[in-house]
N, C-alpha and C positions, 0 to 999 in steps of 0.2 A: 933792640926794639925791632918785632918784626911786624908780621899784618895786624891792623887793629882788632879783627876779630881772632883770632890765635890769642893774642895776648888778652883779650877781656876774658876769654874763657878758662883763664890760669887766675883772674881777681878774684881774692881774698876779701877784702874790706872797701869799703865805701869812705870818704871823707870829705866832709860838706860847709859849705860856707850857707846863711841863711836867709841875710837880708840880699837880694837883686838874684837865688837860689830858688830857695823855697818860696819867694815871697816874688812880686815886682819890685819890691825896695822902695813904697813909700811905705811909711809910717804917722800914725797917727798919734799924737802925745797926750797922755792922758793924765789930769790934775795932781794924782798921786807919784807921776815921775815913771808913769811902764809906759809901754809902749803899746798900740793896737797892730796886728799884723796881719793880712787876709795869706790864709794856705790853700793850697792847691789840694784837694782831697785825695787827687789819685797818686799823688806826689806820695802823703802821707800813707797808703796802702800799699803801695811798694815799698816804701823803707820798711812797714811793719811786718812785710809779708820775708822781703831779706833777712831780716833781725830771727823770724820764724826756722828759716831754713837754715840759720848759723852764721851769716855774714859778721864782721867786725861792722859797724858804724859809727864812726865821730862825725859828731861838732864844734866845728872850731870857727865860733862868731866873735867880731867884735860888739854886737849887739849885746842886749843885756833886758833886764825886764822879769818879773815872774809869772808873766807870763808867756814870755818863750820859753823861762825855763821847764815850766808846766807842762807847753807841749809838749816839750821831748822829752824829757818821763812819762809820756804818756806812750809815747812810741819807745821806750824804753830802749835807748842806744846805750852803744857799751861805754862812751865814751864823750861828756858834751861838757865843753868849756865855752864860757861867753866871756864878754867882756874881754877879750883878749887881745896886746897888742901889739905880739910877738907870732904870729901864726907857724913859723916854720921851727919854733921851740918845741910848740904843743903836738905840731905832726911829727917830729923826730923822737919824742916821748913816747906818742900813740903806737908807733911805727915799732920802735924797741922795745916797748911792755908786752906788745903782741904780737913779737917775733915775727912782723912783717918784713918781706923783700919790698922793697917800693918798687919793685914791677907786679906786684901784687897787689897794687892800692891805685885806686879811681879817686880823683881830687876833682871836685868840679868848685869852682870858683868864679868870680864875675869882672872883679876890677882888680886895682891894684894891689891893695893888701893879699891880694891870694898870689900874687905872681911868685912870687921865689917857693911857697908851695906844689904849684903848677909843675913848674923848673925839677921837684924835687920826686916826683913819683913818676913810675912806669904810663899811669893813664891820665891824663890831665885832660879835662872834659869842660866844656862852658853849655851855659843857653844860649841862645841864638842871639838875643840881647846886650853880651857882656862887651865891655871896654875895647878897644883893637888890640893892646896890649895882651890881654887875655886871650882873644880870639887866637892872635898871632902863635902861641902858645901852646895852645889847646890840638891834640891830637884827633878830637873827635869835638863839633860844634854839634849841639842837640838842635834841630830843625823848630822846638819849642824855645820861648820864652822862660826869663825867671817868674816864677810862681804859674805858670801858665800847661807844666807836665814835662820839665825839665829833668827833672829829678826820676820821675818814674820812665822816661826814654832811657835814659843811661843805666837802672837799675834792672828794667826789663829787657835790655838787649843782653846786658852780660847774665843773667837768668838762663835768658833763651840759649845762650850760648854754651852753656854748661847743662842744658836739659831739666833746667830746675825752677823753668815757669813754668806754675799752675800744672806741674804734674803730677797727677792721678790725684789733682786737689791738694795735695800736699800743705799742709801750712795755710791755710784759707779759714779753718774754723775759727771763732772766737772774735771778739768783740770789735774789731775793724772799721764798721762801716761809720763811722764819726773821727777814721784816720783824719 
């Protein structure tokens, strides 16, 4: 492990937790048994924009719903489990179907279920929001909140860091703006 920015500029893959992540982590319950989740938009246009430029991305939530799962087919990740209540199974799966180093993979997580994830990758990332646990953990805390641009801080620095935000436009075209 050496300096935070050396090593993001070597990540491969993104892998994300979604509830107190992408979201603030309330939820709203809805008669039919899903769930309501308010997203961060610029959250969403980053992971669409990494997904463009070839990144790996999972999700590995406990959460559940079809309508999270919707989401993210709509951002089209390579990789999205819900309902999960094993997380560091489905990262060591993620991890060896696509020949990832875990010093190649960014884990941002919030609370405890992400911890032994956290533990297990090169970059372990939180929002500004997460558990002390996590905090404690975490090699880089995002100055944002969960649902608040969390996601798009950690996604656009290591971008930046390999020269691959928003260059010469790159990967920007196509239906985005409803990330």
């Amino acid at each position: 492990m050496g300096n935070f920015k050396e090593d993001i500029a070597r990540v491969k893959a993104f892998v994300f937790d979604v509830d107190g992540v992408f979201t603030d982590g309330g939820i709203m319950p809805l008669p039919d048994g899903d769930f309501i989740r308010k997203y961060n938009a610029k959250d969403g246009y980053a992971l669409v924009y990494a997904r463009r430029m070839g990144y790996k991305v999972c999700i590995i939530t406990g959460g559940r719903g079809e309508l999270l799962r919707r989401r993210f087919n709509y951002y089209q990740v390579t990789r999205f489990i819900d309902g999960c209540t094993n997380k560091i199974v489905e990262l060591n799966r993620f991890m060896a179907d696509e020949e990832l180093d875990p010093s190649e993979v960014v884990f941002m997580g919030d609370d405890i279920p992400d911890l032994e994830c956290m533990r297990a990758v090169g970059i372990p990332v939180a929002p500004a929001d997460a558990c002390s646990e996590i905090i404690e953990a975490a090699r880089y805390v995002s100055e944002f909140a969960g649902g608040r641009g969390c996601v798009r801080d950690i996604i656009e620095q290591t971008l930046r860091s390999q020269d691959k935000w928003a260059k010469n436009c790159e990967g920007v075209a196509g239906d985005v703006t409803s990330a």
